[in-house]
C-alpha positions in Angstrom: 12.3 -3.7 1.7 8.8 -2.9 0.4 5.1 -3.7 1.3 2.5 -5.6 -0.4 -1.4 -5.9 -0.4 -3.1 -8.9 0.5 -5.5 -9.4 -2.5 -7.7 -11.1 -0.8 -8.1 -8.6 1.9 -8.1 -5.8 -0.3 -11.6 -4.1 -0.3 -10.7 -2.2 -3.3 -11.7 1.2 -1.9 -8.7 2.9 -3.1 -7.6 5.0 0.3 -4.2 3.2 -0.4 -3.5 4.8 -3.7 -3.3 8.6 -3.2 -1.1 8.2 -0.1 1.4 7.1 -1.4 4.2 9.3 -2.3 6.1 6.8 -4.3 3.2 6.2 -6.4 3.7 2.7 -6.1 0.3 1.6 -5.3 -1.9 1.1 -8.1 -5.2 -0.8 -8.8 -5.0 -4.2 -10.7 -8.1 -6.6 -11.5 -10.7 -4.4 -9.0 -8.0 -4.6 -5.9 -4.8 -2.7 -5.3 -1.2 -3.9 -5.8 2.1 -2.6 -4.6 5.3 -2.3 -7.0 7.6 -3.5 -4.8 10.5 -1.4 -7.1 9.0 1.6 -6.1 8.1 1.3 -2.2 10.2 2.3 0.2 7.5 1.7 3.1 7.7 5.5 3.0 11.7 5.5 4.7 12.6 9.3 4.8 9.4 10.6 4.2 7.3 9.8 7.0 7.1 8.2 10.5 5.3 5.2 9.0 4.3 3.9 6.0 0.9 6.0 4.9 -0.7 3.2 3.0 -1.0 1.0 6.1 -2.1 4.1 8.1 -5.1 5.2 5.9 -6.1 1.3 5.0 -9.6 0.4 6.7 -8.7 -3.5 7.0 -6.3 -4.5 9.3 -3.4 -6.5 8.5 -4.3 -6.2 4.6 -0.7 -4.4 3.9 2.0 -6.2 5.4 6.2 -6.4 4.6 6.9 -8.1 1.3 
């Protein structure tokens, strides 16, 4: 399963990005996008997925 970013939730202020240790976040068109290939909603690596832990707007990342 992966994650995705409501776009139009996303703020654009990049906290997302450098969390991620998949590097499956990225920014597209001034808001950030998820490559759903990539995520793993951070299984095996941590509790919870970091993305939705650092993101200042709730409910902006949600399962895919």
């Amino acid at each position: 399963m992966s994650l995705k970013i409501k776009g139009s939730m996303c703020t654009g202020c990049s906290a997302c990005e450098p969390e991620c240790p998949n590097v499956a976040i990225r920014e597209k068109g001034g808001v950030f996008v998820i490559d759903p290939n990539k995520c793993t909603e951070c299984e095996g690596q941590f509790d919870s997925p970091q993305c939705v832990a650092v993101c200042p707007v709730d409910d902006c990342i949600v399962k895919a």
